[in-house]
N, CA and C atoms as an extended XYZ file, in Angstrom:
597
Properties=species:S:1:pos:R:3:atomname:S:1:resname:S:1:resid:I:1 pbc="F F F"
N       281.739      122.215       -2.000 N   UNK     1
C       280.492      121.864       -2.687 CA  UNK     1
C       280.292      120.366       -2.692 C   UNK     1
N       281.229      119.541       -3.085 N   UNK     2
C       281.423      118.028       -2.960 CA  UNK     2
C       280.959      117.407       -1.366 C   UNK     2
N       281.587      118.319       -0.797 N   UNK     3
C       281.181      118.201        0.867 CA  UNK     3
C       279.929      118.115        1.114 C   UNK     3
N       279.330      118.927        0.869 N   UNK     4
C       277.657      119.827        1.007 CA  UNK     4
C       277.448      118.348        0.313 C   UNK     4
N       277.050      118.380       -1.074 N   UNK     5
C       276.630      117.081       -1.647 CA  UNK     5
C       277.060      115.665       -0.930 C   UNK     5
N       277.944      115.381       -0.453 N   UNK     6
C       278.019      114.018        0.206 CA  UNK     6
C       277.654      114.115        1.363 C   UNK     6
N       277.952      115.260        2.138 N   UNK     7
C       276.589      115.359        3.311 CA  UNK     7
C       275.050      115.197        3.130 C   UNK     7
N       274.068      115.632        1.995 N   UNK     8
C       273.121      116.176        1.964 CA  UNK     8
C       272.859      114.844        1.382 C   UNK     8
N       273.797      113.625        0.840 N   UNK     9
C       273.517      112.727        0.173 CA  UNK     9
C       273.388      111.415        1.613 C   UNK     9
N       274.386      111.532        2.253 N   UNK    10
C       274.515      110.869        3.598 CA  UNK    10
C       273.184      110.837        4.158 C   UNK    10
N       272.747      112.490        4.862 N   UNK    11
C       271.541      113.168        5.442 CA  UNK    11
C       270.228      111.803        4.589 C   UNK    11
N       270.156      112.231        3.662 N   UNK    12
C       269.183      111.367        2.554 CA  UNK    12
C       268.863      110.152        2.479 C   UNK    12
N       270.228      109.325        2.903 N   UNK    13
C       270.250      108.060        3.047 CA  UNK    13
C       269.709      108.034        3.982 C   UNK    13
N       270.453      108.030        5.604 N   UNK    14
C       269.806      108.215        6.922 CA  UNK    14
C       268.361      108.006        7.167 C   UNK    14
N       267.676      109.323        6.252 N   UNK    15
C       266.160      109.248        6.501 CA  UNK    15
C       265.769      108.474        5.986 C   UNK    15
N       266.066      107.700        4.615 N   UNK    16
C       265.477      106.333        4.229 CA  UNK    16
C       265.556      105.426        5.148 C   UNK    16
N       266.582      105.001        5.272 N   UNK    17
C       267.035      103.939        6.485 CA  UNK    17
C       265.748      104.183        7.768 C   UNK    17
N       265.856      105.215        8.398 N   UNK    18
C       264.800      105.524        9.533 CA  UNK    18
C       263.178      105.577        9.466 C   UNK    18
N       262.989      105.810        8.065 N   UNK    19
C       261.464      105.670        7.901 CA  UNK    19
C       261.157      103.889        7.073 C   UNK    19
N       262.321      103.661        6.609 N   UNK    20
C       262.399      101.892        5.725 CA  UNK    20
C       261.704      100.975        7.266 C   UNK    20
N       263.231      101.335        8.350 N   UNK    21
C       262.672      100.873        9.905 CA  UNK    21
C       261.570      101.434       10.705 C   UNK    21
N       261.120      102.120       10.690 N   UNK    22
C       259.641      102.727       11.331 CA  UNK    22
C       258.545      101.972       10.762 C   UNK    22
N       258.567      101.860        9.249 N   UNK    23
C       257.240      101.241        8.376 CA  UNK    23
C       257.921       99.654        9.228 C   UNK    23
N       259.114       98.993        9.277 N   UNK    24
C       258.621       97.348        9.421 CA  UNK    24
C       258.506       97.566       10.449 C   UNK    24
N       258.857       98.355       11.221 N   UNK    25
C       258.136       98.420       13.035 CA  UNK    25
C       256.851       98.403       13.258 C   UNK    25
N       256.079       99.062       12.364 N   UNK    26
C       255.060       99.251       12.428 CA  UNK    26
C       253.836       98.231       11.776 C   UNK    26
N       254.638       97.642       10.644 N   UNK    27
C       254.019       96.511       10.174 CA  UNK    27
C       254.027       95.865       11.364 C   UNK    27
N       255.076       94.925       12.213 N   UNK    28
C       254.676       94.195       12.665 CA  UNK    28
C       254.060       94.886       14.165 C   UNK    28
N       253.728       95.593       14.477 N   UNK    29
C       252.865       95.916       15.911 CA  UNK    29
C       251.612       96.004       15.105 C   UNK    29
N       251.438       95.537       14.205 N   UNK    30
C       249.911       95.540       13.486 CA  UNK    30
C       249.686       97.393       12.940 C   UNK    30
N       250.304       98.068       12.896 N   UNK    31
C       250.198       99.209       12.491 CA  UNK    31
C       250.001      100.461       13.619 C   UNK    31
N       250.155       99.666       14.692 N   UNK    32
C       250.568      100.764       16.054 CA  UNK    32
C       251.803      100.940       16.727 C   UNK    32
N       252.540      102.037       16.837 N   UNK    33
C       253.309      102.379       17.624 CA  UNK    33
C       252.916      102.072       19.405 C   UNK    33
N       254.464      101.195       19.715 N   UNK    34
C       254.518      101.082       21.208 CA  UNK    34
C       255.473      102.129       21.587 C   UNK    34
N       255.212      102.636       22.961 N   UNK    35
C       255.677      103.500       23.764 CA  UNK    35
C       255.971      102.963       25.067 C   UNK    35
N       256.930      103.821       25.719 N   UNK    36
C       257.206      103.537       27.021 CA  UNK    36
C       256.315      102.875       28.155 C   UNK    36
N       255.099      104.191       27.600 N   UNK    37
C       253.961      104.311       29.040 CA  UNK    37
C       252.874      103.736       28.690 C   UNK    37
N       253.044      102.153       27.714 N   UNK    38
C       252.059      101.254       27.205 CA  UNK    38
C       252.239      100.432       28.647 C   UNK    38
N       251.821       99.635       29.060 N   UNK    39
C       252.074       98.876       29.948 CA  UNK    39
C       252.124       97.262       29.810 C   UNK    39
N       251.655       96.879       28.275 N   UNK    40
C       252.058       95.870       27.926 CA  UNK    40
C       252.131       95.946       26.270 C   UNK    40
N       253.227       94.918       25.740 N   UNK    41
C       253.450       95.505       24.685 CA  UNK    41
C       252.348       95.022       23.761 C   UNK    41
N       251.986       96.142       22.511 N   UNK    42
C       251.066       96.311       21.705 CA  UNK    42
C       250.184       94.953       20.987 C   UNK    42
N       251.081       94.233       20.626 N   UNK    43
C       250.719       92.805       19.931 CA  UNK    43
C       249.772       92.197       20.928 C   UNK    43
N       250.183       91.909       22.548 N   UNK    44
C       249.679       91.106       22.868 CA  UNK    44
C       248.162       91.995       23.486 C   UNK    44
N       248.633       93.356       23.581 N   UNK    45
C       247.071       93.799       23.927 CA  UNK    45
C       245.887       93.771       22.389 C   UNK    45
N       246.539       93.551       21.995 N   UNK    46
C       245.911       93.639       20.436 CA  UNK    46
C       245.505       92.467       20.579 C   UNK    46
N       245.668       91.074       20.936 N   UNK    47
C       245.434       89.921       20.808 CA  UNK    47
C       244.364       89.633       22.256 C   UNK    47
N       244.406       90.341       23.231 N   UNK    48
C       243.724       90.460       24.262 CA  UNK    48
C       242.512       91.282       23.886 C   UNK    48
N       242.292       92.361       22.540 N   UNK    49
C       241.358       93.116       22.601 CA  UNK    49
C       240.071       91.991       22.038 C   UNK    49
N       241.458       91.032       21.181 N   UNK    50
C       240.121       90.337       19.834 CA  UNK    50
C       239.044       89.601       20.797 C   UNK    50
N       239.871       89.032       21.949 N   UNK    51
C       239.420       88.103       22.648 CA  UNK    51
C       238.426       88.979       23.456 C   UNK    51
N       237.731       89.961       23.651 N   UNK    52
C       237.139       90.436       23.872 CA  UNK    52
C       235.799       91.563       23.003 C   UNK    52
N       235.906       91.520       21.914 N   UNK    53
C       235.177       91.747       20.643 CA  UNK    53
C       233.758       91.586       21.037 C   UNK    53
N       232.837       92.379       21.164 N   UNK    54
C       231.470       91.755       21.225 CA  UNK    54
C       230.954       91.160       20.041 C   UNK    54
N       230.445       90.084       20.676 N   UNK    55
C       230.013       88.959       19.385 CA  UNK    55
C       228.780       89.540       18.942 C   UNK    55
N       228.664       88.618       17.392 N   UNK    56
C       227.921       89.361       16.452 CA  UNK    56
C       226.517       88.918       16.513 C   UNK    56
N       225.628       89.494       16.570 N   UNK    57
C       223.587       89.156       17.458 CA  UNK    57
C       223.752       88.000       16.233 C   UNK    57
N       224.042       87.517       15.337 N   UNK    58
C       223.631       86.329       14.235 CA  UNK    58
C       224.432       84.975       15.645 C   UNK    58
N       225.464       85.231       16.189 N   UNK    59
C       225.626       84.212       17.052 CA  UNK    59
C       224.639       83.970       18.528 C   UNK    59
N       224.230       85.254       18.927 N   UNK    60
C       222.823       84.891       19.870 CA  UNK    60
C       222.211       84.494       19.500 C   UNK    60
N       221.341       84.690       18.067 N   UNK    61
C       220.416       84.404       17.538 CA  UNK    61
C       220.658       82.852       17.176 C   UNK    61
N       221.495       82.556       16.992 N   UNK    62
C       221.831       81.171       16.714 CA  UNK    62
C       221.530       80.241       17.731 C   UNK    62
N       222.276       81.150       18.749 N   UNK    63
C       222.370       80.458       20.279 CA  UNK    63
C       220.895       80.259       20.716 C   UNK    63
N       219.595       81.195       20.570 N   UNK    64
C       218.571       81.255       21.068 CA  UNK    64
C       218.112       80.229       20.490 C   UNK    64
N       217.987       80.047       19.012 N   UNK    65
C       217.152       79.077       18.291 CA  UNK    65
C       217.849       77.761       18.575 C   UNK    65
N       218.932       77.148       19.426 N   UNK    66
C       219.319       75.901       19.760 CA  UNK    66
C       218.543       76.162       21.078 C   UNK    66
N       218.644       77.185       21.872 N   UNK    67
C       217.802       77.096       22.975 CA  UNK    67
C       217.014       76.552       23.177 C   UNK    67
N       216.254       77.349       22.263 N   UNK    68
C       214.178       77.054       22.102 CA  UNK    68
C       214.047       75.510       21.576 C   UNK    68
N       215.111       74.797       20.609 N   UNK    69
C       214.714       73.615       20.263 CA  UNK    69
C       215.476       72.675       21.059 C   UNK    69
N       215.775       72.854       22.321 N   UNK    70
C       216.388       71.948       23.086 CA  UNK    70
C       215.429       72.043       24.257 C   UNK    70
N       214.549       73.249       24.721 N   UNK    71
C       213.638       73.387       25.442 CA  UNK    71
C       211.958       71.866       25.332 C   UNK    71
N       211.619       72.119       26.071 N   UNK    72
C       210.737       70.936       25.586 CA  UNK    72
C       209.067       71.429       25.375 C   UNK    72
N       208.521       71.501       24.043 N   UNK    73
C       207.448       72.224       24.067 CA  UNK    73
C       206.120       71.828       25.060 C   UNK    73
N       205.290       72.795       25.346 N   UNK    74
C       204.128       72.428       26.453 CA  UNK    74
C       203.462       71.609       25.544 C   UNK    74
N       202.760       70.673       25.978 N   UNK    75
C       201.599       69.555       25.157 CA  UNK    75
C       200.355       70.268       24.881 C   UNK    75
N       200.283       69.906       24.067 N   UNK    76
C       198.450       70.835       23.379 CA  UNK    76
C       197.919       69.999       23.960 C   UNK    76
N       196.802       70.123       24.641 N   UNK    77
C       195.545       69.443       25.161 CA  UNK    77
C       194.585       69.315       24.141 C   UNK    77
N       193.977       67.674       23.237 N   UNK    78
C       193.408       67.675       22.371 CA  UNK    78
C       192.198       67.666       22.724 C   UNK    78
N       191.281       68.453       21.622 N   UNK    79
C       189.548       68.744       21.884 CA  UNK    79
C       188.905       67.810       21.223 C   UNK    79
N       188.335       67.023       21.769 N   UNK    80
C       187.019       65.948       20.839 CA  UNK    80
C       185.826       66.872       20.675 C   UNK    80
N       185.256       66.362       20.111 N   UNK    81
C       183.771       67.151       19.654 CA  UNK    81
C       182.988       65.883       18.920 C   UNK    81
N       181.249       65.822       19.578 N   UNK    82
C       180.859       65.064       19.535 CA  UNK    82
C       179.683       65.674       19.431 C   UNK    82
N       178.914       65.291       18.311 N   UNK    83
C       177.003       65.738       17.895 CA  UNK    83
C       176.336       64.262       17.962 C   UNK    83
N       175.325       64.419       19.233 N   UNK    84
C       174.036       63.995       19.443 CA  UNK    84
C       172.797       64.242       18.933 C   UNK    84
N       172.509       63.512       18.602 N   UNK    85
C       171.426       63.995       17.381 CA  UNK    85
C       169.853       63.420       18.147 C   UNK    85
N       168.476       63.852       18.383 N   UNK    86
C       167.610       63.264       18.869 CA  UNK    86
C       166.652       63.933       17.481 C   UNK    86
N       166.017       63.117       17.034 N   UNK    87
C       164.751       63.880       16.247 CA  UNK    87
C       163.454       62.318       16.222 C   UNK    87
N       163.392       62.068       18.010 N   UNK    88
C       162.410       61.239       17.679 CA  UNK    88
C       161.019       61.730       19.425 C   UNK    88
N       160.178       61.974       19.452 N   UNK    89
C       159.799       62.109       20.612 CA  UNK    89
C       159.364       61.213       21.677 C   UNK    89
N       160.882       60.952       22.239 N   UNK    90
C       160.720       59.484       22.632 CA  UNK    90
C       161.284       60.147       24.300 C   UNK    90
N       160.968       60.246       25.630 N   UNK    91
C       161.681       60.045       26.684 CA  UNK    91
C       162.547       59.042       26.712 C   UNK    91
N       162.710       57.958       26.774 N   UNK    92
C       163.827       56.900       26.981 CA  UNK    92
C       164.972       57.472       26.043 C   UNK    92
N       164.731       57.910       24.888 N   UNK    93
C       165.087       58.674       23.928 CA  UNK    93
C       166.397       59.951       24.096 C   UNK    93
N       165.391       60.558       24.786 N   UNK    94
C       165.852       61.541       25.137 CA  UNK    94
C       167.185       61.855       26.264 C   UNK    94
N       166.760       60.804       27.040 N   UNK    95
C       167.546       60.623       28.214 CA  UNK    95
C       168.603       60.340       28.034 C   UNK    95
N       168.522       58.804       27.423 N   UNK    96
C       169.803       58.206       26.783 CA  UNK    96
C       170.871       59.604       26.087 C   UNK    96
N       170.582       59.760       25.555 N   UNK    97
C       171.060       61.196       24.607 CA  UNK    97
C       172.024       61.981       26.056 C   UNK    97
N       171.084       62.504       26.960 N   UNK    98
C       171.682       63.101       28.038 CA  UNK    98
C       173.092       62.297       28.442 C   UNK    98
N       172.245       60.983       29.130 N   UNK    99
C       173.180       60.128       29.530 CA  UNK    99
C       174.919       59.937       28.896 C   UNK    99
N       174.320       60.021       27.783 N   UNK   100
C       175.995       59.865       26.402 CA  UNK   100
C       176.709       60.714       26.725 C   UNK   100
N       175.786       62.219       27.124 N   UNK   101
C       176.191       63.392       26.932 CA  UNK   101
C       177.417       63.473       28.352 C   UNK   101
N       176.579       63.681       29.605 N   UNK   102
C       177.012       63.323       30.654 CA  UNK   102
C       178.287       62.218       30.593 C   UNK   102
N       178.088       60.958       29.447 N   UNK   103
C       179.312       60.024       30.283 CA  UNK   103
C       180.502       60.621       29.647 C   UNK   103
N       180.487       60.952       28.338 N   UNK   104
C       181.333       61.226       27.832 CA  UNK   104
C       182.130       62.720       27.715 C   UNK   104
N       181.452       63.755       28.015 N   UNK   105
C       182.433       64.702       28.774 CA  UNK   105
C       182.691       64.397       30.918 C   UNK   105
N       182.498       63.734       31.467 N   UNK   106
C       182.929       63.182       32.516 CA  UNK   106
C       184.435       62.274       32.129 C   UNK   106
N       184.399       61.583       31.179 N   UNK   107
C       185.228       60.374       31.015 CA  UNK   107
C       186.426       61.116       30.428 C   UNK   107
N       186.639       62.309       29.284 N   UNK   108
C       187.410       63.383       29.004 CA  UNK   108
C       187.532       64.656       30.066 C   UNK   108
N       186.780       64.732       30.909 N   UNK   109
C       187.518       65.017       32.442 CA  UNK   109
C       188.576       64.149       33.145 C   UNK   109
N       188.095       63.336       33.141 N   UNK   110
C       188.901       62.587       34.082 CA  UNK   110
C       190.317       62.717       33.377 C   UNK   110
N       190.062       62.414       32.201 N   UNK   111
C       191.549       62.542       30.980 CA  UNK   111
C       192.626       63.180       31.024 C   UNK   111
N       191.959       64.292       31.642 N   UNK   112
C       192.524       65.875       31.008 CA  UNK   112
C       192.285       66.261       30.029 C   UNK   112
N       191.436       65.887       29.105 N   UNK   113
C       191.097       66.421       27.868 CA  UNK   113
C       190.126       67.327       27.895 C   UNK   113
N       189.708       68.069       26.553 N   UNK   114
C       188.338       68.489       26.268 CA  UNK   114
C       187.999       68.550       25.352 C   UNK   114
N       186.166       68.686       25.024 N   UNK   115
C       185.304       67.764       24.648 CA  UNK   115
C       184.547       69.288       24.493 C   UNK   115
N       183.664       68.882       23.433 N   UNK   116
C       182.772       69.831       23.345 CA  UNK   116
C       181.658       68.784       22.841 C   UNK   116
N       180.194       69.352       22.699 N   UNK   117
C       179.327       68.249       22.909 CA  UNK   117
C       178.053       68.786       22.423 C   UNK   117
N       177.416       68.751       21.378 N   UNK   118
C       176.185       69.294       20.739 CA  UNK   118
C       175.056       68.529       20.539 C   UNK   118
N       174.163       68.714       20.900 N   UNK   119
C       172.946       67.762       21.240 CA  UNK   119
C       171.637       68.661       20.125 C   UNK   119
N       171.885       68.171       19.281 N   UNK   120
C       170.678       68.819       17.922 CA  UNK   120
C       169.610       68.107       17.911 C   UNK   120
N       168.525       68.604       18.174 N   UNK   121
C       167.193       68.091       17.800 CA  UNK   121
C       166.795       68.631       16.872 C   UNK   121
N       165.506       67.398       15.993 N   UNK   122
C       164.782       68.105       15.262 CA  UNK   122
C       163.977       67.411       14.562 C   UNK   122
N       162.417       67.690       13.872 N   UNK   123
C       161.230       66.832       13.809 CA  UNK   123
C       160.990       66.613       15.037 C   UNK   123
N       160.259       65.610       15.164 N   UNK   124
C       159.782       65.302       16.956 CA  UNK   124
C       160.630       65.288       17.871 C   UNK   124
N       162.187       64.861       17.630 N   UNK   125
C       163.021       65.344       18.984 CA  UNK   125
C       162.892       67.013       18.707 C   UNK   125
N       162.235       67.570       18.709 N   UNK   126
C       162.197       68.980       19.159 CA  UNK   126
C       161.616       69.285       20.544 C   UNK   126
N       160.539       68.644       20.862 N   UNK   127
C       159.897       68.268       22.157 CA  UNK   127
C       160.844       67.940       23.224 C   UNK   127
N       161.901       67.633       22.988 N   UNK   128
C       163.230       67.723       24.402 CA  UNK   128
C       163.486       68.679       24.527 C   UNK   128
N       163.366       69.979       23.465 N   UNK   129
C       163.795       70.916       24.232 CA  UNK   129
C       162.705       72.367       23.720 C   UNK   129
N       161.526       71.748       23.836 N   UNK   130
C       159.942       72.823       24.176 CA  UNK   130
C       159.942       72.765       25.356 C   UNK   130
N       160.124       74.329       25.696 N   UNK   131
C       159.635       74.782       27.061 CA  UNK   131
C       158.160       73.987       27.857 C   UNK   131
N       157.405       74.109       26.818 N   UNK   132
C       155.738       73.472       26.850 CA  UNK   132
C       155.712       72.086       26.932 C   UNK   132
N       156.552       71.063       26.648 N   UNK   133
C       156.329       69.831       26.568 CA  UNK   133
C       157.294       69.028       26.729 C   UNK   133
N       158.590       69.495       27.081 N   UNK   134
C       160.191       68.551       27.597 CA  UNK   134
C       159.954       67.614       28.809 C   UNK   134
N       160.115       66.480       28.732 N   UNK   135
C       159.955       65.507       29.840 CA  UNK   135
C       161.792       65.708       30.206 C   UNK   135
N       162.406       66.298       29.787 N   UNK   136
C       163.803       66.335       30.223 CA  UNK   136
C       164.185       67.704       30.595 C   UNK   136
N       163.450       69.065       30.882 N   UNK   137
C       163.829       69.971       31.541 CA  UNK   137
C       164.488       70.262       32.264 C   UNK   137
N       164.139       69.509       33.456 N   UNK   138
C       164.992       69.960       34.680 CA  UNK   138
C       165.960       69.404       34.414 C   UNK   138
N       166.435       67.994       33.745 N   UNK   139
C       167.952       67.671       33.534 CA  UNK   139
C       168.742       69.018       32.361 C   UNK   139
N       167.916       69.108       31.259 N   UNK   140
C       168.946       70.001       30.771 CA  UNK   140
C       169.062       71.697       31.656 C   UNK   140
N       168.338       71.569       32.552 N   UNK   141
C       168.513       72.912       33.071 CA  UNK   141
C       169.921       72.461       33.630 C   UNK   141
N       170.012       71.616       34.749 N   UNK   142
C       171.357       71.140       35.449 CA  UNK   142
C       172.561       70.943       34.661 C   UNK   142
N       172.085       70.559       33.682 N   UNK   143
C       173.330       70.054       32.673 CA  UNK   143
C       174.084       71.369       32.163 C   UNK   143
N       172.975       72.814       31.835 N   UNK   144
C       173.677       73.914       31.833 CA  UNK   144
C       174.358       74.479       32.316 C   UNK   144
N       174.221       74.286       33.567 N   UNK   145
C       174.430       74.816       35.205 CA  UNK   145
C       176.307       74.593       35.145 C   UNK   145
N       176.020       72.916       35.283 N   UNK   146
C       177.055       71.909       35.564 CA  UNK   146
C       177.988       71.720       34.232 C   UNK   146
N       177.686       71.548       33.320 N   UNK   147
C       178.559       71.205       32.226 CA  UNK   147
C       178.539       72.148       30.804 C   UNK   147
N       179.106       73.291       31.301 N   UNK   148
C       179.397       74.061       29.846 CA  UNK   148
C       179.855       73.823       28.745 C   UNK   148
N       180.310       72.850       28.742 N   UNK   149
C       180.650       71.791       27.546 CA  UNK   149
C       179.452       71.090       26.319 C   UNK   149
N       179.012       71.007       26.924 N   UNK   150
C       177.597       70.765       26.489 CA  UNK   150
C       176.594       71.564       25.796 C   UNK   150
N       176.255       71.492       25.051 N   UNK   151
C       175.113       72.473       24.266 CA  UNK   151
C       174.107       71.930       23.467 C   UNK   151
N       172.894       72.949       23.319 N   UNK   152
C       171.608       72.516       23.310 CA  UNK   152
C       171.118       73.450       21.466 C   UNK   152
N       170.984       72.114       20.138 N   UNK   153
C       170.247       73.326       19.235 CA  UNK   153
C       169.065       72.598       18.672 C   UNK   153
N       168.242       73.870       18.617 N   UNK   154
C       166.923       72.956       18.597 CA  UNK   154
C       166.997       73.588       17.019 C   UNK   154
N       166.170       72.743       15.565 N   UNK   155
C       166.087       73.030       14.334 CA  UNK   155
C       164.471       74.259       14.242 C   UNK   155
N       165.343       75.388       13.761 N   UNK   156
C       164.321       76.603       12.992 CA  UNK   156
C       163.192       75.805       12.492 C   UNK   156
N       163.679       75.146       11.630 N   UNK   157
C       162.483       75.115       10.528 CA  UNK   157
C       161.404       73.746       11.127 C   UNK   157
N       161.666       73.191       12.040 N   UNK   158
C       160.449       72.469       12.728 CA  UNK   158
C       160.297       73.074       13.708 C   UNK   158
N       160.567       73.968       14.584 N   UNK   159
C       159.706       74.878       15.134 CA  UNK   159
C       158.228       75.900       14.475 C   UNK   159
N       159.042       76.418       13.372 N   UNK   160
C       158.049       76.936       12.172 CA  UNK   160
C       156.798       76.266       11.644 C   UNK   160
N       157.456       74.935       11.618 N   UNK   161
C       156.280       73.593       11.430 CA  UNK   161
C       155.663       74.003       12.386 C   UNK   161
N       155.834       73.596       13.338 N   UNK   162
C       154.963       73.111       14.325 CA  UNK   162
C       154.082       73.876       15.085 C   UNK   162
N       154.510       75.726       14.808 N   UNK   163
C       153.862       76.888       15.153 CA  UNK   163
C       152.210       76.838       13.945 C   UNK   163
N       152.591       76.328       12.803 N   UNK   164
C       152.115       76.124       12.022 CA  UNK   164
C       150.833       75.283       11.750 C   UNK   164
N       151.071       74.197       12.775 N   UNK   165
C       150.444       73.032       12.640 CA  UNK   165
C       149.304       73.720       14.266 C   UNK   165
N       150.112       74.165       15.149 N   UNK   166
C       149.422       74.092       16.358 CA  UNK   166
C       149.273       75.306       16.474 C   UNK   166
N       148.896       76.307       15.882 N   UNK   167
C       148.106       77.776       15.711 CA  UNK   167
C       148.448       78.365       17.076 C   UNK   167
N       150.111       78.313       17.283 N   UNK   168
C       150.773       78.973       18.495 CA  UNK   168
C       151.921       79.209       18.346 C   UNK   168
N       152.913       79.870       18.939 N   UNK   169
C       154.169       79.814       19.113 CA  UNK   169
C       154.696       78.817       19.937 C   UNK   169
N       155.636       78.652       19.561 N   UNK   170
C       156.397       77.325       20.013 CA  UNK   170
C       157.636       77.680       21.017 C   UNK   170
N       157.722       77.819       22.325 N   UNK   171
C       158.759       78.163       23.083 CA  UNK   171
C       159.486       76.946       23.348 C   UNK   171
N       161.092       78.110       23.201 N   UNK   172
C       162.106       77.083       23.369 CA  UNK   172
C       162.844       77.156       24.804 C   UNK   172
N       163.657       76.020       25.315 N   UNK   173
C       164.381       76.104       26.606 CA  UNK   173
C       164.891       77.227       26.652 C   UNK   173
N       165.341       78.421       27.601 N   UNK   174
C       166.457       79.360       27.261 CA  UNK   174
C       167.889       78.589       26.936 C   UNK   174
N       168.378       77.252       27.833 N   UNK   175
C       169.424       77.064       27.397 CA  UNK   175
C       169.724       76.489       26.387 C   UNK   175
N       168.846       76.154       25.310 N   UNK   176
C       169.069       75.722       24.185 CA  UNK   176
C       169.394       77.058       22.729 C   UNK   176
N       169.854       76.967       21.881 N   UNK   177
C       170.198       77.946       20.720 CA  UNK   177
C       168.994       77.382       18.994 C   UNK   177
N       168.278       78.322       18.713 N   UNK   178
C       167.770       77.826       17.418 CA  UNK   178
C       168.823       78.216       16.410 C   UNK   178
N       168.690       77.023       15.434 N   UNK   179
C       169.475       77.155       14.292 CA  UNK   179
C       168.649       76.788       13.194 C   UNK   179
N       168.776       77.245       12.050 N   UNK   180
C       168.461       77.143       10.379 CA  UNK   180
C       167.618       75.558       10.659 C   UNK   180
N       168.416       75.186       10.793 N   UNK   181
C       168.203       73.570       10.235 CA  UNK   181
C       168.502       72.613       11.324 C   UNK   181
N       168.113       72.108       11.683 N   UNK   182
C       168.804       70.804       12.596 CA  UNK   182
C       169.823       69.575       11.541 C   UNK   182
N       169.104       69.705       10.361 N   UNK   183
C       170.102       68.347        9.698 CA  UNK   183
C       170.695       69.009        8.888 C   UNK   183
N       171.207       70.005        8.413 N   UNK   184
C       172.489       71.284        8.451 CA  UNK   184
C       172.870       71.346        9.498 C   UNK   184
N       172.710       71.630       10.535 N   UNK   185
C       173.904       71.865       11.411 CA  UNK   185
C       174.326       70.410       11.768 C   UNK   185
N       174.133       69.481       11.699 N   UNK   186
C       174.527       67.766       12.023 CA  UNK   186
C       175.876       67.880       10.539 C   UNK   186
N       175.229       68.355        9.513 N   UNK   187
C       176.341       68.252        8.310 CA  UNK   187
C       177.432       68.896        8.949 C   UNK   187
N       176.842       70.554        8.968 N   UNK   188
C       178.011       71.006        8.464 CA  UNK   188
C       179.134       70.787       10.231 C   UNK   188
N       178.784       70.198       11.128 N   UNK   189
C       179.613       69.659       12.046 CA  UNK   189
C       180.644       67.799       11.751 C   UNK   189
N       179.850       67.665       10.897 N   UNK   190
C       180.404       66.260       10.434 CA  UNK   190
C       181.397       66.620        9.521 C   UNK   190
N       181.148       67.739        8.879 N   UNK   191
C       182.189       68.238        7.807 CA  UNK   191
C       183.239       68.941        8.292 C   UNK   191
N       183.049       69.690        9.741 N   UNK   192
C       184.607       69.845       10.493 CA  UNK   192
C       185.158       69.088       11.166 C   UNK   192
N       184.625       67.914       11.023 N   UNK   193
C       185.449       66.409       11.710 CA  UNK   193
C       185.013       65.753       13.355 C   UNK   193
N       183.568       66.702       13.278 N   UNK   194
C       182.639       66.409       14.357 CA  UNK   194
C       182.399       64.096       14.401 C   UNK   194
N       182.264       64.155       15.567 N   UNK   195
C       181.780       62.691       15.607 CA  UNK   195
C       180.242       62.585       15.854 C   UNK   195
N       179.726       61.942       14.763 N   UNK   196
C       178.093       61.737       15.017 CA  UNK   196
C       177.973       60.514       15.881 C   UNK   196
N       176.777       60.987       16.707 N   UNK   197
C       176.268       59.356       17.537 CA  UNK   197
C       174.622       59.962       17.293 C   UNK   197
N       173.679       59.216       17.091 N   UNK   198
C       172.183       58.956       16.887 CA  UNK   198
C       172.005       57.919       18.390 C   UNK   198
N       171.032       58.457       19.747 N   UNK   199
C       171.393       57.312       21.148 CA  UNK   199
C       170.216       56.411       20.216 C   UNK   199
């Protein structure tokens, strides 16, 4: 019986001993068993796996946004905008007006820039752009043609006058646009940072 017991006590020990050494074996292979038919031992493929880890999208994303701000942004091309104002019925008048019109989207060509360009009549410069009575027609016809940049508004409410006064309708250029007001639309373009010139 003493036998049995110091065997069964031996036996007991043994398996402590063998599982005490299995757990620090296993601690240090990081918690994997190596085998024969590993082909390299466990630690260092373990250290070969980290090095291969797909990285985490917060480091692309990182990477992209140094990208984009190391990239060099395209240049905005800046727009001038410029209101011509005629409200006198003057040819020399009128022309001049053209003339401005003409030098100064030519001169923002040449630039590379662009220009936009509003030519408002109104009171007697309305007559630059009456079908019935424009001494400058055929230029603003060309000027439509040629320079889309350019635009033509003749004022509502002196047309109304003047239908008024001369017991007719009052025709306008086609390439010109009626608006409300001629000295409203001069404001409210000065108030989006339009440049006024009076030729």
């Amino acid at each position: 019986m003493v036998r049995f017991q110091n065997t069964t006590a031996a036996f007991a020990t043994a398996t402590i001993a063998v599982l005490v050494s299995i757990s620090f074996a296993s601690a240090e292979q990081g918690g994997r068993y190596w085998t024969p038919a590993d082909t390299q031992p466990v630690l260092q493929r373990t250290m070969h796996e980290r090095h291969h880890v797909a990285k985490p999208a917060t480091a692309t994303r990182q990477r992209s946004a140094v990208a984009r701000m190391d990239a060099p942004a395209a240049p905005k091309t800046k727009e001038h905008h410029l209101i011509l104002q005629v409200n006198s019925n003057d040819p020399p008048a009128m022309n001049l007006a053209l003339n401005n019109a003409t030098n100064v989207a030519q001169y923002f060509k040449d630039a590379g820039e662009k220009v936009k360009i509003e030519v408002v009549t109104f009171g007697p410069g309305l007559h630059m752009l009456r079908e019935d009575t424009s001494p400058v027609k055929a230029r603003i016809e060309e000027m439509a043609l040629s320079m889309p940049e350019v635009s033509f508004k003749a004022c509502g409410n002196t047309q109304e006058k003047m239908k008024k006064a001369e017991n007719k309708d009052i025709p306008i250029v086609r390439q010109a646009e009626i608006v409300k007001s001629g000295v409203v639309r001069v404001m409210e373009l000065q108030e989006m940072g339009w440049t006024y010139v009076k030729p």
